[in-house]
C-alpha positions as CSV (number, residue, x, y, z in Angstrom):
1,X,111.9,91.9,139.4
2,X,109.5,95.2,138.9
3,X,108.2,95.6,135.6
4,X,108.3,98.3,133.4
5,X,105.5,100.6,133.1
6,X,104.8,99.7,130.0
7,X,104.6,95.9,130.7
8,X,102.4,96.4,133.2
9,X,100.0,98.3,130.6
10,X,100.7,96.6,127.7
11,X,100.1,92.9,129.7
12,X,96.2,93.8,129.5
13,X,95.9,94.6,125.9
14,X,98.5,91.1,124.2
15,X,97.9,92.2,120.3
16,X,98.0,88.5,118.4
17,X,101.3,87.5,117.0
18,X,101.7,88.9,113.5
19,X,103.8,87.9,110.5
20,X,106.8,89.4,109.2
21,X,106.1,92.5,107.7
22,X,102.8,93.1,109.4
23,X,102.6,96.4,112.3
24,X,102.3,95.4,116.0
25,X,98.8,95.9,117.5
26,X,99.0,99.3,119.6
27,X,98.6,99.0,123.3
28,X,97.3,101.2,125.7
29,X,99.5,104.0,126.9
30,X,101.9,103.3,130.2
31,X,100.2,103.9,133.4
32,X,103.2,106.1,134.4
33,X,103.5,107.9,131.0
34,X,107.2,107.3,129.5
35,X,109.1,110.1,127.2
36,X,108.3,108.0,124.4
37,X,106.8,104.8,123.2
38,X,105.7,102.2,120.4
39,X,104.7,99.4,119.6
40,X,104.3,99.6,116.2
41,X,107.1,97.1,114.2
42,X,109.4,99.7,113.3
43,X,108.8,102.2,115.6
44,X,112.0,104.9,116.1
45,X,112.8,108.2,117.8
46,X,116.1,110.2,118.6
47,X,116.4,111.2,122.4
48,X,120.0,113.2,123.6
49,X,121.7,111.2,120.7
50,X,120.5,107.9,120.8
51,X,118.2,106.1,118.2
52,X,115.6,104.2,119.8
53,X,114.5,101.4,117.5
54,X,111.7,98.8,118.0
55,X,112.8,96.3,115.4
56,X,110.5,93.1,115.2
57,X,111.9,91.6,112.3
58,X,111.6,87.6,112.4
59,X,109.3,85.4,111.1
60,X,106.6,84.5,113.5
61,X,106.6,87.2,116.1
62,X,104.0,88.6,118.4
63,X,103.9,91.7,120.4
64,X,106.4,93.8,121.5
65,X,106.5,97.5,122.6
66,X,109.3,99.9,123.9
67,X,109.2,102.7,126.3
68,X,112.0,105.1,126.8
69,X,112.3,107.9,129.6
70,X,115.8,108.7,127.9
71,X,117.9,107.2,125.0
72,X,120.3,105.7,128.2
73,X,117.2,104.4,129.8
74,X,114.4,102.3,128.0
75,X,113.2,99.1,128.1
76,X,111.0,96.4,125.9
77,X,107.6,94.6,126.6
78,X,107.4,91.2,124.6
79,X,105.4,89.0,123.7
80,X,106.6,86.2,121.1
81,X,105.6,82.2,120.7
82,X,108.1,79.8,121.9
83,X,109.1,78.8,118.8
84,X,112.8,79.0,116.7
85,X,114.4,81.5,115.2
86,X,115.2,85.3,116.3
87,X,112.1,87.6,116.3
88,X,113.1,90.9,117.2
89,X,116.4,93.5,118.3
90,X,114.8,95.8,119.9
91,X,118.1,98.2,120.5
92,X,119.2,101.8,121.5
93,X,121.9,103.0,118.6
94,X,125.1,105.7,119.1
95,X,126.5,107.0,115.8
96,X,130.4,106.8,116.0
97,X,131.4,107.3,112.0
98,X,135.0,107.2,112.7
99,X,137.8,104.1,111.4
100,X,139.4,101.9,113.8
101,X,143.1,103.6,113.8
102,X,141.5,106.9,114.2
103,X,139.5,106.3,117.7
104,X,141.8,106.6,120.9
105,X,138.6,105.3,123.2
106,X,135.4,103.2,122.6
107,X,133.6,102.1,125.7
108,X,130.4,101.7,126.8
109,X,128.4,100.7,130.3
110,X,125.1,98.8,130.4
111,X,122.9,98.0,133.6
112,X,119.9,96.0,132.7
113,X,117.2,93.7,134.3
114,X,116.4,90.8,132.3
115,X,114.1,87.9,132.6
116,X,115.3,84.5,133.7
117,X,112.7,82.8,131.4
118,X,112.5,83.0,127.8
119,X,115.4,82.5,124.9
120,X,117.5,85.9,124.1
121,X,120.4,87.7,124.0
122,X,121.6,91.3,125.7
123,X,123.8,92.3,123.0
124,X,125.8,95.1,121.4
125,X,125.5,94.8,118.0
126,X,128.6,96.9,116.0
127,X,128.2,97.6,112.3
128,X,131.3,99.0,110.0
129,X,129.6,101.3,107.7
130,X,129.6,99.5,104.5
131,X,127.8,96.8,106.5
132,X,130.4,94.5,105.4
133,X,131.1,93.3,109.0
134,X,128.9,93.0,112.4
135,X,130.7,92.6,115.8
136,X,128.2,91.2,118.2
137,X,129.3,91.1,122.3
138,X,127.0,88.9,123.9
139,X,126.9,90.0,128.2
140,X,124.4,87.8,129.1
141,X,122.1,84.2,127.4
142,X,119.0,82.7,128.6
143,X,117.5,79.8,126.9
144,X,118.6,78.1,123.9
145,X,120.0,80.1,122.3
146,X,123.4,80.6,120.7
147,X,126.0,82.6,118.1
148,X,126.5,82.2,114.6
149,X,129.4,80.3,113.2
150,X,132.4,78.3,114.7
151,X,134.2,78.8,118.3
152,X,137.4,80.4,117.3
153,X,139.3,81.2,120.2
154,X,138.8,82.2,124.0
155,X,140.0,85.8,124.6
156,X,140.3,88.1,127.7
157,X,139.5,91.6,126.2
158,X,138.1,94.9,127.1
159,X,137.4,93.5,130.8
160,X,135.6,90.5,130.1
161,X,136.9,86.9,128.8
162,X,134.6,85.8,126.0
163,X,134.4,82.5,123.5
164,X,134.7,84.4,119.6
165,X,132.7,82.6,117.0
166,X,133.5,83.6,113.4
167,X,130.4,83.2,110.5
168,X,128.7,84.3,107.5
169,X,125.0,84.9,107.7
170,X,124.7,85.5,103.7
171,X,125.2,89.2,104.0
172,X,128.0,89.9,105.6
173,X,130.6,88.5,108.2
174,X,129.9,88.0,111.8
175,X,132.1,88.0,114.8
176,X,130.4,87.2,118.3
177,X,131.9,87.4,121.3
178,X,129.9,85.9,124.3
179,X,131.2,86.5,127.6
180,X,132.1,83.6,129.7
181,X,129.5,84.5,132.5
182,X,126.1,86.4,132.5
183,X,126.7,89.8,133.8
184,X,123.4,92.4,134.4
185,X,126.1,95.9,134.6
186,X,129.7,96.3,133.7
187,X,131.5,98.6,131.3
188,X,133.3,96.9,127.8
189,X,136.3,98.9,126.5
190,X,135.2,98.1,123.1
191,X,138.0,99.5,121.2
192,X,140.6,96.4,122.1
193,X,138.3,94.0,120.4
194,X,138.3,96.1,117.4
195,X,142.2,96.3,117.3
196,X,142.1,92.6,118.1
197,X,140.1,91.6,115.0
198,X,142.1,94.0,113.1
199,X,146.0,93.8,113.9
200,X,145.9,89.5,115.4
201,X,143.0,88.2,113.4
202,X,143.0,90.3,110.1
203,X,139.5,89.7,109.6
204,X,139.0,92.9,108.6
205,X,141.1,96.2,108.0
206,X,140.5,99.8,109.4
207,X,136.9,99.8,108.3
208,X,135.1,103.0,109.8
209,X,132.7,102.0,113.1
210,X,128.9,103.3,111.6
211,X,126.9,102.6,114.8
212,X,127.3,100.9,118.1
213,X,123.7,99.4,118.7
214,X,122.7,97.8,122.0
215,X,119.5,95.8,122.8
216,X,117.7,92.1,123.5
217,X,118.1,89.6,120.4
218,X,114.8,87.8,121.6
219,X,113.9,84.5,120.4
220,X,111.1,83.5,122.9
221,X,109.4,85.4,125.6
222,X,106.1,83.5,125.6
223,X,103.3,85.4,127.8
224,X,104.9,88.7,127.9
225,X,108.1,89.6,129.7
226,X,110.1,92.8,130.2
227,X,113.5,94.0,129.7
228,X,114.8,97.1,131.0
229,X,118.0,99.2,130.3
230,X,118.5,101.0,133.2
231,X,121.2,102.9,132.1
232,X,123.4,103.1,129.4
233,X,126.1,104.9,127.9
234,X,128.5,104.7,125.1
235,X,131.7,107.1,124.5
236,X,134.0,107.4,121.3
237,X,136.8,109.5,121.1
């Protein structure tokens, strides 16, 4: 696999881990300058309607830095011990603001090239906006790790077949679907899964869809490894 610019830069300058709270040691600029790019912890920008977000929020973590060339095309150095728990969600974020009954489409297409060592996810993450519920599609797993909650049922929706896990994290509810089969591109027709929790399940009612986020839920990535979005879209109508 061909690593990002900015793994091949950042790979000469590993910050040491840090603790929850603390900023990510900056490392030198990408030999191939990108658009944009940070490695500090929370480190954001807006590009053509996306929200790029760094996002190193576990306990434990080490470096990471993101580089985008576009909010549809991005991608994430890290660097974080092999150890438990979840260290970071680095994502790219669409603003849809509009209720379940009131959307005719939601869909979205991802192409990515992920490690095959380490523990994460490649995720979308979809928040109502009282952040009340969190819908989580999981396309493809590496390593040990695994969804919140109980295995509820296996469903074939919005083109994929996925095992749905229901749980509580403290905060709020959390539905996960991971797909039955790793998958690097494909498009989800998100708006079925919705209308599936809604009108069969009646987990939840016709909460309003805040964001759509999409990103790497990485546990482990010990020595530094890279994650790329090639391309991504999402569409709401």
């Amino acid at each position: 696999m061909a690593a990002s610019t900015l793994g091949r830069a950042a790979k000469a300058l590993l910050a040491p881990a840090l603790a929850l709270g603390a900023t990510v040691g900056l490392a030198s600029a990408p030999a191939s300058a990108a658009v944009w790019s940070s490695c500090d912890q929370w480190g954001n920008t807006v590009l053509n309607g996306y929200t790029l977000y760094n996002n190193i929020w576990g306990s434990g973590a080490g470096s990471q830095c993101v580089w985008a060339d576009s909010g549809t095309n991005w991608g994430v150095w890290a660097n974080h011990p092999d150890t438990g728990g979840i260290k970071s969600y680095p994502n790219a974020k669409k603003v849809i603001n509009k209720s379940i009954t009131s959307l005719t489409s939601l869909t979205s297409t991802y192409n990515v090239t992920v490690p095959s060592t380490g523990a994460y996810n490649t995720s979308y993450d979809i928040w109502d906006t009282g952040h009340r519920y969190e819908v989580m599609l999981w396309v493809n797993r590496t390593g040990a790790v695994g969804p919140l909650g109980t295995a509820q049922a296996t469903v074939a929706l919005g083109g994929a077949t996925w095992t749905v896990y229901k749980g509580n994290n403290g905060s709020n509810d959390v539905f996960s679907f991971v797909r039955a089969s790793n998958s690097g591109s494909g498009t989800v027709n998100i708006l079925p899964i919705l209308k599936w929790i809604k009108d069969t399940k009646g987990w939840f009612g016709d909460v309003t869809i805040g964001d759509v986020q999409f990103g790497y839920e990485i546990t482990s990535s010990s020595g530094g490894l890279d994650f790329t979005t090639n391309n991504l879209t999402v569409s709401a109508r």
